[in-house]
LOVOTOR-460925 format. One line per field, with one value per residue (C-alpha): residue number from 1; y, z, x. Coordinates in Angstrom, 3 decimals. Layout:
BEGIN
kedo <- NUM,...
Y <- Y,...
Z <- Z,...
X <- X,...
***
This chain:
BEGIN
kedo <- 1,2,3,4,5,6,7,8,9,10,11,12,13,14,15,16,17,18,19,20,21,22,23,24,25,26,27,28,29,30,31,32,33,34,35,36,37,38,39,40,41,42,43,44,45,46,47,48,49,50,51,52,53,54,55,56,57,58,59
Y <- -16.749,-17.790,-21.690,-21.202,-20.410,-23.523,-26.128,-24.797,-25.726,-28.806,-31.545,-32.538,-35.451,-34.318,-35.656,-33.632,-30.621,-28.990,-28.840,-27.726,-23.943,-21.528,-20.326,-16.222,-14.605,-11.822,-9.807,-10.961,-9.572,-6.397,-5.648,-2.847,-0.961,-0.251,-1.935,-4.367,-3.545,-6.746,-7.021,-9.106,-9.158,-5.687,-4.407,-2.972,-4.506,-3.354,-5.611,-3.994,-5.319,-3.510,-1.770,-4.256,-7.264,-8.164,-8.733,-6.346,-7.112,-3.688,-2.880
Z <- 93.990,92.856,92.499,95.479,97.476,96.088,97.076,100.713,101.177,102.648,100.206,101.191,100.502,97.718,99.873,103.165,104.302,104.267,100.465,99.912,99.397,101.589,99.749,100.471,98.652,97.378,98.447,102.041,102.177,100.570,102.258,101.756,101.054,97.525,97.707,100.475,101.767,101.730,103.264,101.438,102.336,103.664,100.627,100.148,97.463,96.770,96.081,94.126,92.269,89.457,88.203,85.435,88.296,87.660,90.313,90.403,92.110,91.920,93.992
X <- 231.780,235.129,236.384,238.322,235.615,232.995,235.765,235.931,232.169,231.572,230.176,226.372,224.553,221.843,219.056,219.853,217.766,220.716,221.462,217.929,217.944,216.172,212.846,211.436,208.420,209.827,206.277,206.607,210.430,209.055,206.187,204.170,207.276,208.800,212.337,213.905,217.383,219.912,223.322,225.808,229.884,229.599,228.257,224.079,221.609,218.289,215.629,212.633,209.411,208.579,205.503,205.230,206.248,209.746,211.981,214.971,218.078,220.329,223.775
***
Protein backbone atom coordinates (compact mmCIF):
# COMPACT_ATOMS: atom_id res chain seq x y z
CA UNK A 1 0.00 0.00 0.00
CA UNK A 2 1.53 3.25 -0.84
CA UNK A 3 1.59 6.53 1.64
CA UNK A 4 -0.94 7.98 -0.45
CA UNK A 5 -3.24 5.45 0.05
CA UNK A 6 -2.72 5.09 4.30
CA UNK A 7 -3.56 8.91 4.61
CA UNK A 8 -6.92 8.48 2.72
CA UNK A 9 -8.12 6.02 5.50
CA UNK A 10 -10.05 7.44 8.00
CA UNK A 11 -8.25 7.78 11.47
CA UNK A 12 -9.97 5.35 14.22
CA UNK A 13 -9.98 5.55 17.72
CA UNK A 14 -7.56 2.53 18.91
CA UNK A 15 -10.30 1.20 21.13
CA UNK A 16 -13.13 0.85 18.40
CA UNK A 17 -14.20 -2.54 16.95
CA UNK A 18 -13.46 -1.12 13.98
CA UNK A 19 -9.60 -0.83 14.20
CA UNK A 20 -9.51 -4.37 15.43
CA UNK A 21 -8.51 -6.61 12.50
CA UNK A 22 -10.64 -9.33 11.14
CA UNK A 23 -9.24 -12.83 12.43
CA UNK A 24 -9.65 -16.34 9.81
CA UNK A 25 -8.16 -19.83 10.60
CA UNK A 26 -6.32 -20.40 7.83
CA UNK A 27 -7.70 -24.39 8.02
CA UNK A 28 -11.31 -23.23 8.03
CA UNK A 29 -10.63 -20.95 4.73
CA UNK A 30 -8.87 -24.03 3.29
CA UNK A 31 -10.90 -26.68 3.98
CA UNK A 32 -10.39 -29.98 2.99
CA UNK A 33 -8.94 -28.63 -0.14
CA UNK A 34 -5.15 -28.03 -0.86
CA UNK A 35 -4.96 -24.17 -1.55
CA UNK A 36 -7.71 -21.31 -1.06
CA UNK A 37 -8.29 -18.91 -3.95
CA UNK A 38 -8.25 -14.99 -2.82
CA UNK A 39 -9.22 -11.99 -4.84
CA UNK A 40 -7.29 -8.87 -4.22
CA UNK A 41 -7.50 -5.50 -6.67
CA UNK A 42 -8.40 -7.69 -9.55
CA UNK A 43 -5.48 -9.70 -9.20
CA UNK A 44 -5.52 -13.95 -7.88
CA UNK A 45 -3.51 -15.20 -4.71
CA UNK A 46 -3.23 -18.59 -3.61
CA UNK A 47 -3.29 -19.45 -0.16
CA UNK A 48 -1.67 -22.94 0.64
CA UNK A 49 -0.56 -24.87 3.90
CA UNK A 50 2.28 -26.77 3.50
CA UNK A 51 3.22 -30.35 4.11
CA UNK A 52 5.56 -29.27 6.80
CA UNK A 53 2.55 -26.51 8.05
CA UNK A 54 3.63 -23.20 6.91
CA UNK A 55 1.34 -20.90 5.57
CA UNK A 56 2.05 -19.89 1.95
CA UNK A 57 0.80 -16.83 0.45
CA UNK A 58 1.80 -17.04 -3.52
CA UNK A 59 0.45 -14.61 -6.54
Amino acid sequence: MSETQDEELPALPAGSPEFLPREYVARELIADAVEAIIFHDGERYRLRITTKNKLILTK
